[in-house]
C-alpha beads as a LAMMPS data file, in Angstrom:
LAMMPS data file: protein, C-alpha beads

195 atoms
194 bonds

1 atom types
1 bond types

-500.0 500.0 xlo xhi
-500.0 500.0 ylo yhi
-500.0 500.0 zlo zhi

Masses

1 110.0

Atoms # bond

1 1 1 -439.218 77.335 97.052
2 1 1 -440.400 77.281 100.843
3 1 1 -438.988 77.111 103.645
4 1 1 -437.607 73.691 104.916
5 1 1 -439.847 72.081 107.587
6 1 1 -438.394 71.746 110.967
7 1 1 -440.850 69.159 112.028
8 1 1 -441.807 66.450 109.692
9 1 1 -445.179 65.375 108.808
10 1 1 -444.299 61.711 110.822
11 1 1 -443.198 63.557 113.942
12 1 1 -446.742 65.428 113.690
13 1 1 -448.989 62.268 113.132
14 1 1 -447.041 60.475 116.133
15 1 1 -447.560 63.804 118.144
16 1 1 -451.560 63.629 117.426
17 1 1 -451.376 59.471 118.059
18 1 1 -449.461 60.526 121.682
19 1 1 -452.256 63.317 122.199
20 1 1 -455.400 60.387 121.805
21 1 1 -454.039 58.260 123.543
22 1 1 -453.222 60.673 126.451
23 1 1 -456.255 62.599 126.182
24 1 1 -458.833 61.794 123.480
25 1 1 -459.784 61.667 120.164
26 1 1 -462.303 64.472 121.046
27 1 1 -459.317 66.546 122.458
28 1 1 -457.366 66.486 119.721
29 1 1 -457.146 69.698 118.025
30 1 1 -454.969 70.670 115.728
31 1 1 -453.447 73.761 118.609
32 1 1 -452.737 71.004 120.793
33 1 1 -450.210 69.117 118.334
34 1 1 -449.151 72.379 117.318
35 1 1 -448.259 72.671 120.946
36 1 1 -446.655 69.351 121.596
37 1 1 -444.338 69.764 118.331
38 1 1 -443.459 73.493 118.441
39 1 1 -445.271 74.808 115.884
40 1 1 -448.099 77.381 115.041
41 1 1 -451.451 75.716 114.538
42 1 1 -451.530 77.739 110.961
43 1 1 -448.749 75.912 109.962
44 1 1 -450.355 72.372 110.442
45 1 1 -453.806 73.761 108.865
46 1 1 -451.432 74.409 105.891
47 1 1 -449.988 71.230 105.754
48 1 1 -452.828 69.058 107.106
49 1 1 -455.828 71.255 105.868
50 1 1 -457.920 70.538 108.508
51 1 1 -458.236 68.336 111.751
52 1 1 -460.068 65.014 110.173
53 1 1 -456.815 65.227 107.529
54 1 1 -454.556 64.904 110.231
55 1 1 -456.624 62.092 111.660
56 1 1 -456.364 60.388 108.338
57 1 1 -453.119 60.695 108.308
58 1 1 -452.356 58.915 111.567
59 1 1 -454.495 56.138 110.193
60 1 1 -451.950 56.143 107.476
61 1 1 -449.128 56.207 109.489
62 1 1 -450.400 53.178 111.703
63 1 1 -451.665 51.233 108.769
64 1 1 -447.784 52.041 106.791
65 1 1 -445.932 50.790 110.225
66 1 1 -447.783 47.594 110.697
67 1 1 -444.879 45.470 110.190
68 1 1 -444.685 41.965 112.095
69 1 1 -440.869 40.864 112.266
70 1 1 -440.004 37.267 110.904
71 1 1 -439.128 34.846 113.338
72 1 1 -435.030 34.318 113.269
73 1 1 -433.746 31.191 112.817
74 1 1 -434.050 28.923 115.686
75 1 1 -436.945 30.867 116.577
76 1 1 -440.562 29.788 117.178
77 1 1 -443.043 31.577 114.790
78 1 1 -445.706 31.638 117.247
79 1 1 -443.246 32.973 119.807
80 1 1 -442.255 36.242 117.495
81 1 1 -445.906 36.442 116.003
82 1 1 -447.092 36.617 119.590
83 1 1 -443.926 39.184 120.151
84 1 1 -444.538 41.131 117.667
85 1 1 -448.387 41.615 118.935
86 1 1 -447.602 42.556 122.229
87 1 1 -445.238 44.949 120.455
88 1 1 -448.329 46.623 118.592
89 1 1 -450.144 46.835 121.435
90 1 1 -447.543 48.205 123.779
91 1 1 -448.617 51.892 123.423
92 1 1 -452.118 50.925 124.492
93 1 1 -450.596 49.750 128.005
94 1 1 -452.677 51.685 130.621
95 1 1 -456.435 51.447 130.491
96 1 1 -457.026 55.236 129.468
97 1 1 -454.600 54.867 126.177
98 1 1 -456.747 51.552 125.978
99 1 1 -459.757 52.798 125.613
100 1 1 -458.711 55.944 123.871
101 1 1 -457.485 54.221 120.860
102 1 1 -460.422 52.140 120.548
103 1 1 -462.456 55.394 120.679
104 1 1 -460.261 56.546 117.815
105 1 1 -460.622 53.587 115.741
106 1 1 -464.616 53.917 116.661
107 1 1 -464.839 57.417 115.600
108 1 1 -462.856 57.125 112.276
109 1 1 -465.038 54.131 111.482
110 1 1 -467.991 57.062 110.960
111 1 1 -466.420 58.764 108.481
112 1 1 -466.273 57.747 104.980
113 1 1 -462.489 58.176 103.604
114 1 1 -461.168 57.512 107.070
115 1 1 -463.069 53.817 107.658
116 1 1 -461.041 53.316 103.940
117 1 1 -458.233 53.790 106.039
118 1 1 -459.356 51.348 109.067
119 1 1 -459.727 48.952 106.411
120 1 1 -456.433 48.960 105.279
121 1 1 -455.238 49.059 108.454
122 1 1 -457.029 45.491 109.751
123 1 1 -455.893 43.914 106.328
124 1 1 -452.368 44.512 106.360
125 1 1 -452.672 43.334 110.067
126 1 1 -454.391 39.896 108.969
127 1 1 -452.359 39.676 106.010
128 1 1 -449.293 40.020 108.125
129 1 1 -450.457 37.290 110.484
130 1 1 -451.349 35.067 107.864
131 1 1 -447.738 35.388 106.617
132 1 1 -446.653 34.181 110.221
133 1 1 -449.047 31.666 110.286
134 1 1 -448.283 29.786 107.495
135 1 1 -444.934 29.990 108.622
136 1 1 -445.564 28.513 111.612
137 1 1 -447.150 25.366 109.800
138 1 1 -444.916 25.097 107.376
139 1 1 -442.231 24.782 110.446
140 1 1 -444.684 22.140 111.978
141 1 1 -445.395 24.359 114.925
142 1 1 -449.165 24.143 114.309
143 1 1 -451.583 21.184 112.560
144 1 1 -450.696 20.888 108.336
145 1 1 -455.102 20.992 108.160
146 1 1 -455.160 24.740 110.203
147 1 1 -456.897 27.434 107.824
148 1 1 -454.384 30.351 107.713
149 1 1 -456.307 32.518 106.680
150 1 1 -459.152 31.785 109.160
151 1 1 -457.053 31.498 112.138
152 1 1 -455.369 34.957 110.971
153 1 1 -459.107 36.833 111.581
154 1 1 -459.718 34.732 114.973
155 1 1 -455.913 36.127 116.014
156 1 1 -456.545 39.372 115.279
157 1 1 -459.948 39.318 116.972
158 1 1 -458.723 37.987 120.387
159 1 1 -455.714 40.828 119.998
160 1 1 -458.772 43.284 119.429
161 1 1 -461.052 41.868 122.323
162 1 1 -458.461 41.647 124.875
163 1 1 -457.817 44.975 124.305
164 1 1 -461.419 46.335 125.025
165 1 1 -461.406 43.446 127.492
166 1 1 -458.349 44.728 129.504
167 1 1 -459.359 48.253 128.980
168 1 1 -462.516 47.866 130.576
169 1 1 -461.636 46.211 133.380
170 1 1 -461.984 47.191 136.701
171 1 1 -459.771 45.036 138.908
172 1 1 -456.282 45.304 136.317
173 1 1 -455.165 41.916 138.171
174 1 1 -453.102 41.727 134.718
175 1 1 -451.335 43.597 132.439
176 1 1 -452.015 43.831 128.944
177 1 1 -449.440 41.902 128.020
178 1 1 -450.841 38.976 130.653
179 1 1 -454.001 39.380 129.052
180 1 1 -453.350 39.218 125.151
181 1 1 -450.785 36.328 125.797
182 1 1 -453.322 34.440 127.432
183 1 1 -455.847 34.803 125.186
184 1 1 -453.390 33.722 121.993
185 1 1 -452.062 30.721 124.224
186 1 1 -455.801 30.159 124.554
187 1 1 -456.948 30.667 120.515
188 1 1 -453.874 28.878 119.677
189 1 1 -453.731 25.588 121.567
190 1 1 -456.596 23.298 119.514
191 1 1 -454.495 24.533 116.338
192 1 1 -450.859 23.013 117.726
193 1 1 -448.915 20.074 116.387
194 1 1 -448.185 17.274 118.705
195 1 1 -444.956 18.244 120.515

Bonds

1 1 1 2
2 1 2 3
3 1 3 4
4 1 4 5
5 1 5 6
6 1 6 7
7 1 7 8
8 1 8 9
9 1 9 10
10 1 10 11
11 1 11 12
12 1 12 13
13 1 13 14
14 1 14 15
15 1 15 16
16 1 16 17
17 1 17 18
18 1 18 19
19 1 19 20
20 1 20 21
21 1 21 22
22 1 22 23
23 1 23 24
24 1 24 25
25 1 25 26
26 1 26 27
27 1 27 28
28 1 28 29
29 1 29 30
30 1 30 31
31 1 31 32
32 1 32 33
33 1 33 34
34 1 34 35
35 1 35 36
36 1 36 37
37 1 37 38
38 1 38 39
39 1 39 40
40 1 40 41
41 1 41 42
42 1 42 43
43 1 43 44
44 1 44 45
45 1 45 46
46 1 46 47
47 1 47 48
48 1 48 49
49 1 49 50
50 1 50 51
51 1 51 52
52 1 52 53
53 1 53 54
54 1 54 55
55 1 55 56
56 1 56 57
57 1 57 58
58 1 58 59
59 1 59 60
60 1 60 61
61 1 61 62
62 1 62 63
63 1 63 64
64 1 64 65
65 1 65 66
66 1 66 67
67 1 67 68
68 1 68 69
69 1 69 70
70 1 70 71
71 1 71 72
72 1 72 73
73 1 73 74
74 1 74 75
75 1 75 76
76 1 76 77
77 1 77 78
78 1 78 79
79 1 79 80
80 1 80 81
81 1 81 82
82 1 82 83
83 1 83 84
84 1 84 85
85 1 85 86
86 1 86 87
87 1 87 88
88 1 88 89
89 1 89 90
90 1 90 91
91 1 91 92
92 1 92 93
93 1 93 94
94 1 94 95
95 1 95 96
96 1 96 97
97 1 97 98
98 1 98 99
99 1 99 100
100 1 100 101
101 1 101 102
102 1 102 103
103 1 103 104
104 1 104 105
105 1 105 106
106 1 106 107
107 1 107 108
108 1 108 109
109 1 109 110
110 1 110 111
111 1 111 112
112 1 112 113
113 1 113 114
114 1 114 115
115 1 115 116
116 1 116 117
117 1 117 118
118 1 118 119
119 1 119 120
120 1 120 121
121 1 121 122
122 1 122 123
123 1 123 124
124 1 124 125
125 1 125 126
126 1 126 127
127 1 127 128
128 1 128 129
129 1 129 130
130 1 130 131
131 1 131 132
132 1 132 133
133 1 133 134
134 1 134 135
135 1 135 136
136 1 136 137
137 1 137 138
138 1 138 139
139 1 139 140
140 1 140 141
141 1 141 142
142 1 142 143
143 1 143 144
144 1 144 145
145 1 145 146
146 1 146 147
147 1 147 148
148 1 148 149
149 1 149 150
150 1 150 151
151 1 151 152
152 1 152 153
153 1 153 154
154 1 154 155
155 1 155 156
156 1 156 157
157 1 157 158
158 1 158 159
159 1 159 160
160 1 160 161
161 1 161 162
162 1 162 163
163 1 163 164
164 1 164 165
165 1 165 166
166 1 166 167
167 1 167 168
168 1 168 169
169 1 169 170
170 1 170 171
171 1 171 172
172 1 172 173
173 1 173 174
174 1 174 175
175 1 175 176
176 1 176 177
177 1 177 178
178 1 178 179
179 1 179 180
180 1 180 181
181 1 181 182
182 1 182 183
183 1 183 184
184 1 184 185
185 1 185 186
186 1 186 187
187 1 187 188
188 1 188 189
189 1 189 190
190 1 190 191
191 1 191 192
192 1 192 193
193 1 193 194
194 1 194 195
């Protein structure tokens, strides 16, 4: 029997997720999270294996914590589905951790097993916010004729978009909070029941 880890794998993967977003995908070596978590790099190689494992493994991580709170009662569904967005993107709140996550997400999508895990990742995303969505129908918040399941992809492109969109931008006259609350008050209006 080995030794008993002092740092679990979880603390590792959301060492190398603080380490993109700080730096870079292309900075992120496996010394560096050895560094931030107090450990030898040898020890992660033997856990890990190599780099592109660890990198799977945060897509695992991010894919296994997508979880979208229910609204409680008395609570609008598109209030807590909108909370629960800003939550995900909270992290990404500066324009460098922006646009270093979407580099990560760009750079796993070339490699084979990893874009498996991308996959998986924008699923349980859309399946979670069809969940909500049908939810928020069902509590006549939005039209009885709205697709779920179509209005689930356009929701999770605008939270993608204004993402790149805030990240790129030069001026920052909002945060990204502003921006991806505007953009779902935006998407979601036409789909509304009559107040």
């Amino acid at each position: 029997m080995g030794r008993p880890r002092k740092v679990s794998d979880q603390a590792i993967t959301e060492a190398a997720l603080e380490v993109i977003l700080q730096d870079s995908v292309a900075d992120l070596t496996l010394e560096r999270v050895a560094t931030v978590v107090g450990v030898t790099a040898p020890a992660l190689v033997q856990r890990f294996g190599s780099r592109r494992r660890l990198l799977v493994s945060v897509l695992e991580q991010l894919a296994d914590g997508i979880r979208l709170e229910p609204a409680e009662r008395g609570q609008r569904q598109l209030d807590t589905l909108e909370r629960n967005l800003l939550a995900l993107a909270e992290p990404m709140a500066n324009p460098r951790a922006a646009g270093n996550f979407l580099a990560f997400i760009t750079h796993t999508l070339a490699v084979g097993e990893s874009r498996d895990h991308v996959s998986k990742l924008m699923q349980r995303l859309r399946y979670s916010m069809t969940r909500a969505l049908q939810e928020a129908i069902d509590d006549g918040e939005l039209r009885p004729a709205t697709r779920c399941a179509e209005l689930a992809s356009l929701t999770q492109g605008v939270f993608w978009a204004s993402l790149l969109e805030w990240g790129s931008s030069q001026t920052l006259d909002r945060t990204l909070a502003q921006n991806l609350a505007q953009n779902l008050h935006s998407l979601w209006a036409p789909y509304r029941a009559a107040e």
